[in-house]
C-alpha positions in Angstrom: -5.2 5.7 7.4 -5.5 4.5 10.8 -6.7 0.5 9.6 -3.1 1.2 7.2 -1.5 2.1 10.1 -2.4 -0.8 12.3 -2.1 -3.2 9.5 1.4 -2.2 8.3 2.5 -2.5 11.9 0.6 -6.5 12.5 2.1 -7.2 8.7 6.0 -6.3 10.3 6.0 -3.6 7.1 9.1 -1.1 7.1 7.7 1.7 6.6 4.7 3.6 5.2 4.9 6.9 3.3 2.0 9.4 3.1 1.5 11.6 -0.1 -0.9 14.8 -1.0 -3.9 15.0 1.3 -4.0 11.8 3.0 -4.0 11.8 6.9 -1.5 12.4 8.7 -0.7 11.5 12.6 -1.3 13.6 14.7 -4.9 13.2 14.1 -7.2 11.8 16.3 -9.5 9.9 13.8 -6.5 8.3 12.6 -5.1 7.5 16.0 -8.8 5.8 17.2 -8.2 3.4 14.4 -4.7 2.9 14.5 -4.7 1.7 18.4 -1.0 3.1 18.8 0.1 2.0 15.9 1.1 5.1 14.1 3.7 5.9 16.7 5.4 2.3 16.3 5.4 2.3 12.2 7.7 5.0 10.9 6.6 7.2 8.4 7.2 10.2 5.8 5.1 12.6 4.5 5.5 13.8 0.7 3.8 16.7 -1.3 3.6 15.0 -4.3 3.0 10.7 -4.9 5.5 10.7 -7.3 8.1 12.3 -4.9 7.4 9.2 -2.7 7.9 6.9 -5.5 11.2 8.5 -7.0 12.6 7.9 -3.8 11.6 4.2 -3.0 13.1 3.6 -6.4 16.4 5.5 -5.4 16.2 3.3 -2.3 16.3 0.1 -4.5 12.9 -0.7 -4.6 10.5 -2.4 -7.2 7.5 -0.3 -7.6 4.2 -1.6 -7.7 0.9 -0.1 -8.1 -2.4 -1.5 -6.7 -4.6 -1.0 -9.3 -8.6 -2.2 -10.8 -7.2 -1.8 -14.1 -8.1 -4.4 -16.4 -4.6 -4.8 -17.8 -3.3 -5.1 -14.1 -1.7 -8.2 -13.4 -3.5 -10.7 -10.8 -1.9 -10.4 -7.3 -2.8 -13.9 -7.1 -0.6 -14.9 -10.2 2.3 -12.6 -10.1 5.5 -12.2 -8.7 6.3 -9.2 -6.4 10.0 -8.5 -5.2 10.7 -8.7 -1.9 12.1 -5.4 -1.7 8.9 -3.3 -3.2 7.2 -0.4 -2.3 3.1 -0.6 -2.9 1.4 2.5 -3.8 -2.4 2.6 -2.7 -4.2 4.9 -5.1 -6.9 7.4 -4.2 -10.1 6.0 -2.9 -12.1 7.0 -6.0 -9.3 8.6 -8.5 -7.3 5.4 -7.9 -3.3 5.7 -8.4 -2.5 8.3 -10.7 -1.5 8.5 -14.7 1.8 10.0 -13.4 2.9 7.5 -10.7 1.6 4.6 -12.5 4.0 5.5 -15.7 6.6 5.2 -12.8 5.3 2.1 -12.0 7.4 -1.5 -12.7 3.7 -3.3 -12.6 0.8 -2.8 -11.6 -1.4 -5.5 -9.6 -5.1 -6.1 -8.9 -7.1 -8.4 -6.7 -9.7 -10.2 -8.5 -13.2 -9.2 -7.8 -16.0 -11.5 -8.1 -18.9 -9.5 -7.3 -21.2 -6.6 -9.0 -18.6 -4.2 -7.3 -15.1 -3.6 -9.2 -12.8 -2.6 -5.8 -12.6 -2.7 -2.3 -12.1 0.2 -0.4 -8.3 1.6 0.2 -7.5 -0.2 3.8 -9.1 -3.4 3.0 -7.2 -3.7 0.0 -3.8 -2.6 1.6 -4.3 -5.5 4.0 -5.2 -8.2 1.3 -2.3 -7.3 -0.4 0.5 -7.2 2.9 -0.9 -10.4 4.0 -0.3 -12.3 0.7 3.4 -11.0 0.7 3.5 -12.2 4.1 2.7 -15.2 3.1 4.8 -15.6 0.2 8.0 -14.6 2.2 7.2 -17.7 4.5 7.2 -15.8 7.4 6.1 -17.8 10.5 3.3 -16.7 12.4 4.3 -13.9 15.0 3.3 -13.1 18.6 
């Protein structure tokens, strides 16, 4: 959660909301990777994923699941709203039956190897950075 941390706050992201058993700040293995970061990005915490997702919809925003799924959509040939809120599955379990039912798509990156995903952080940061660079956001500090 830390790596999340620090890449939602280098990727400008609004807001990051935590759900179930995932970290938490204050934690200090979260806070070595994070570099400061967790006390600059705000955050929520929900019991339950889909509470999380209920409420980014009620907020106005498209939601999108990060998924391996075979019938995911490529992140690379999709279109993603501007005003969406991701949700990062479990590391293993991946995004739940529930929340992706609550889903408006779900998206994968393409994998080219033996290996069918990346682990939870990298992909979070993949998938940030290519909005980024669809909103045409100019480079920052």
């Amino acid at each position: 959660m830390g790596a999340i941390f620090r890449t939602a706050d280098c990727a400008g992201l609004e807001r990051i909301d935590l759900c179930g058993m995932t970290s938490r700040p204050p934690n200090p293995k979260l806070a070595k990777t994070a570099l400061g970061a967790e006390s600059v990005v705000p955050w929520r915490c929900f019991e339950y994923a889909t509470e999380a997702v209920i409420e980014a919809r009620l907020e106005g925003r498209a939601i999108v699941a990060i998924e391996t799924a075979e019938e995911a959509r490529s992140l690379y040939e999709c279109e993603i709203p501007n005003r969406s809120a991701l949700v990062m599955g479990h590391e293993v379990f991946g995004v739940s039956p529930e929340v992706l039912a609550l889903a408006d798509t779900s998206v994968r990156i393409p994998m080219l190897g033996a290996k069918s995903s990346l682990n939870v952080a990298t992909t979070f940061g993949v998938v940030a950075y290519e909005l980024l660079r669809r909103s045409g956001s100019k480079e920052g500090r």
